[in-house]
Structures are given as structure tokens and as C-alpha cells.
C-alpha positions in Angstrom: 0.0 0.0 0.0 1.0 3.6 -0.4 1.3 6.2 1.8 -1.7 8.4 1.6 -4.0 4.9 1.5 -2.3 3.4 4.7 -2.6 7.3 6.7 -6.1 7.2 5.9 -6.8 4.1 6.8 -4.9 4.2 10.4 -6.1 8.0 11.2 -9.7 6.3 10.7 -8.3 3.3 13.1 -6.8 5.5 15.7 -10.1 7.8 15.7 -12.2 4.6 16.6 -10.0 3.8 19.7 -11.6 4.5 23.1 -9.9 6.9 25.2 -9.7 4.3 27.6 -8.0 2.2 25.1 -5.7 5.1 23.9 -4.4 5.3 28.0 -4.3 1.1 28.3 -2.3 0.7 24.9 0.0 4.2 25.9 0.7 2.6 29.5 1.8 -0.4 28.5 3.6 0.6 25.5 5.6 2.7 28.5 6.4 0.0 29.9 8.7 -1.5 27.1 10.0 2.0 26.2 12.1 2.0 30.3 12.5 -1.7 29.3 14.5 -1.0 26.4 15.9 2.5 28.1 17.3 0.0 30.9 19.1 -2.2 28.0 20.2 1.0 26.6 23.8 2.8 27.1 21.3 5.4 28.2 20.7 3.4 31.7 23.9 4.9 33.0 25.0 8.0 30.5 24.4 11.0 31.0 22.4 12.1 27.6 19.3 14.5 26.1 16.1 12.7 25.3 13.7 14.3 22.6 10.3 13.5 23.0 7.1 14.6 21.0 4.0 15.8 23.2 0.4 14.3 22.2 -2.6 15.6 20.8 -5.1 14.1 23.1 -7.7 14.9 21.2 -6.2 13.0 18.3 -6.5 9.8 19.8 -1.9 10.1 20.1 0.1 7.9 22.2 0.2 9.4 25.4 3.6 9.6 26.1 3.6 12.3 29.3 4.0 9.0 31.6 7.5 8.5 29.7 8.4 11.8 30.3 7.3 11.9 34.0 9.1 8.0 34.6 12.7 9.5 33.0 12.1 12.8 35.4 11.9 10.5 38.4 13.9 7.7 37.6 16.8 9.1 35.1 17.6 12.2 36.6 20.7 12.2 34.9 18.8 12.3 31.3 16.8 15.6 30.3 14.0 15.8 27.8 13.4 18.4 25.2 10.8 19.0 22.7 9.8 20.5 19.5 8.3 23.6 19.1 6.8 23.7 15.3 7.3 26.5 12.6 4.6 25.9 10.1 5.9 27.9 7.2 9.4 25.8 7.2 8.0 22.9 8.0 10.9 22.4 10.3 11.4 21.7 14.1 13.1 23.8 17.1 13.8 22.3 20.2 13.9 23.4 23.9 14.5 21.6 27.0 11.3 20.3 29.0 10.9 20.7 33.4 7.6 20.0 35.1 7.7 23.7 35.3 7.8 24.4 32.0 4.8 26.5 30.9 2.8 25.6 27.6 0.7 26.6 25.2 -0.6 24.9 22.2 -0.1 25.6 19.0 -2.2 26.0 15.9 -2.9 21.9 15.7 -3.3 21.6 19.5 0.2 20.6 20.1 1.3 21.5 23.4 4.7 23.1 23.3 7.3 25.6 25.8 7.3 29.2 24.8 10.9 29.4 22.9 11.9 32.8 24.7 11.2 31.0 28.4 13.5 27.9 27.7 16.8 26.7 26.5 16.9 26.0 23.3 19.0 23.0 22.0 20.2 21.7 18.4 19.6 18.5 16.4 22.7 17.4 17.4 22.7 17.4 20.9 20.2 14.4 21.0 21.0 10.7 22.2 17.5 9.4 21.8 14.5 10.5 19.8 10.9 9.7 20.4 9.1 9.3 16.7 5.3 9.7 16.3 3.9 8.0 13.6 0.8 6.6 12.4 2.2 3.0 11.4 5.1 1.6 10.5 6.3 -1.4 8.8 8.4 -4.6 9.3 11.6 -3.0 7.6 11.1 0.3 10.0 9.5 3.2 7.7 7.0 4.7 9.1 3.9 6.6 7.5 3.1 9.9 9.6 1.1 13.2 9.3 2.8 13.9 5.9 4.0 17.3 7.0 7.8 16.3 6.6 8.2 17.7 10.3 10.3 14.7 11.3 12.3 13.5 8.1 14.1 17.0 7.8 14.9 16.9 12.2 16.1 13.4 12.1 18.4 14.1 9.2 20.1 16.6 10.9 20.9 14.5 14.1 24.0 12.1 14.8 24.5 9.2 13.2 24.7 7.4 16.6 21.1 9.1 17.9 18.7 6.2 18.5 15.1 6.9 16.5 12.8 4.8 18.5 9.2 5.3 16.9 6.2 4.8 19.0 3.1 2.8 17.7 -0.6 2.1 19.0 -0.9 -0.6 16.3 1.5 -3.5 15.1 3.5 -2.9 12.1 2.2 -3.3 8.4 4.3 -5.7 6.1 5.4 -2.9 3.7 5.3 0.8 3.0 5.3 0.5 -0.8 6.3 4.4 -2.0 9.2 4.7 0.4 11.9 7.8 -0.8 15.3 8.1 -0.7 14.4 11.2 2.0 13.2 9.1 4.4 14.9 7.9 7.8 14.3 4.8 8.6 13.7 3.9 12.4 16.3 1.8 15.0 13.4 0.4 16.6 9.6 1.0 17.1 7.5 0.2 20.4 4.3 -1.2 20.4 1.7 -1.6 23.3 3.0 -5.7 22.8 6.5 -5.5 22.1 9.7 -4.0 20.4 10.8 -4.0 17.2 14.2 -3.9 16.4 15.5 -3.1 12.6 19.3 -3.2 11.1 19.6 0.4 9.9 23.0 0.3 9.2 
């Protein structure tokens, strides 16, 4: 399947989830993201986690009780997220506190006010949180369409880990993959993890 056929099809599956079922599928997909942190280099380095923040209201993985569990468990990791610019189409980035103020933004997305926090570059990341709408078995992922992320994880390390997160188990294949597009390390489900050879 192609990309626009597969986002319409999963934005109508993720619509028909149950808030309830949105919160059980984000909790325990939590649960295998410190899993794999534990396994991680990240477990003991010191190190800048980016994470995206959800649109509640579109039915997103919920993934505030990641960023709560590496505040009070990995207090030597910090978390940052983006803020958007919609005429670029590109990302900025600012570190994340519980006492970080936000607002959201034109699509609902909760972000910091730029001028209030300290803002960081793509390369400073060790770990980045990928939202998506589904992925497949060889680690593409189909998301909003908006290019946000393929241009933010292009500019990051070679050695930052791109760990998608997913509501749903992967597709066999994203047929109209391009050369642009950044294939993921791994991708977390609310079941398990799914590791791909990206090198």
C-alpha cells in the first residue's frame, strides 16, 4: 500500500480507539520504552532525550508517563521537545521541566514558549521519540505527511537512536518509500519491540 492509502486508513483506526483504550495501549507501550531505556547505554549515560508531546484529542500515544518516569527515575537524562514552525515545515527544540509552561499551537500541540526555555540543536540528542501513524516490518514509518520529522532526524548524529512509538502492530510494507526518508532503529508497540538493522 502507499502512503496516503495506509494514513487514511490508520487516522480512521486510531479515531475509533476509546480513550480508555488510547491510555491502556500508551501505559503499557511505556512499559517496554524503560524496558528498552534499561538495556540501553542510556541506563547509565548522561544524555538529552527528545520527545514529541500528544494531541489528546487525536487519539496520540500518550507519552507524558515516559516523560514523568525518566524525570523520576533518570535524573541524569533531560528531555526536550519540539516547538513547530509551520511555514518551514521544520522543528526547534527546547528543554522540558515540570515547570515548563505551555501553550498549544495551531494543531493543538502542546509546546514551551521558545523565549522561556533553553533551546537546543539537532545534534545534541542521544534518543529520539518518533510519532507516527504506522510503521512497517523493515522500520518506515507513515506519519502526518507534514515532513516535520524526516528533515529533524536528518540533521541529528549518526549514533542518535530513532525509536518510533506505535498504538498498532506494524504493516508488512510501506510501498512508495523515498530516498528522503529515515528509517527507524526500533519501534514500540503496546506488545513489544521492534528492532531493525539500519546500518
Amino acid at each position: 500500500m502507499i502512503k496516503a492509502t495506509i494514513r487514511q486508513q490508520f487516522l480512521a483506526q486510531r479515531r475509533a480507539l476509546s480513550i480508555d483504550e488510547v491510555s491502556v495501549r500508551s501505559q503499557l507501550l511505556t512499559q517496554h520504552f524503560f524496558e528498552f531505556l534499561k538495556a540501553s547505554r542510556l541506563a547509565s549515560e548522561s544524555g538529552v532525550i527528545h520527545a514529541f508531546l500528544p494531541i489528546i484529542r487525536q487519539n496520540e500515544v500518550d507519552t507524558w508517563p515516559i516523560i514523568w518516569g525518566i524525570w523520576e527515575n533518570f535524573s541524569h537524562l533531560q528531555v526536550a521537545v519540539p516547538v513547530t514552525n509551520a511555514s518551514t515545515h521544520t522543528l526547534s527544540h527546547y528543554l522540558l521541566s515540570p515547570a515548563t509552561l505551555l501553550v498549544e499551537n495551531r494543531w493543538g500541540i502542546p509546546e514551551p514558549i521558545p523565549t522561556d526555555t533553553q533551546p537546543l540543536s539537532s545534534d545534541e540528542f542521544s534518543l529520539i521519540l518518533v510519532p507516527l501513524l504506522i510503521f512497517d516490518q523493515q522500520g518506515h514509518r507513515v506519519g502526518y505527511g507534514g515532513g516535520f520529522y524526516d528533515r529533524f532526524l536528518a540533521e541529528c548524529r549518526p549514533d542518535c537512536l530513532k525509536i518510533g512509538v506505535s498504538l498498532f502492530e506494524p504493516i508488512e510494507c510501506i510501498d512508495d518509500v523515498e530516498p528522503t526518508d529515515i528509517r527507524l532503529d526500533a519501534c514500540i508497540t503496546p506488545w513489544k519491540t521492534y528492532r531493525f538493522s539500519t546500518h
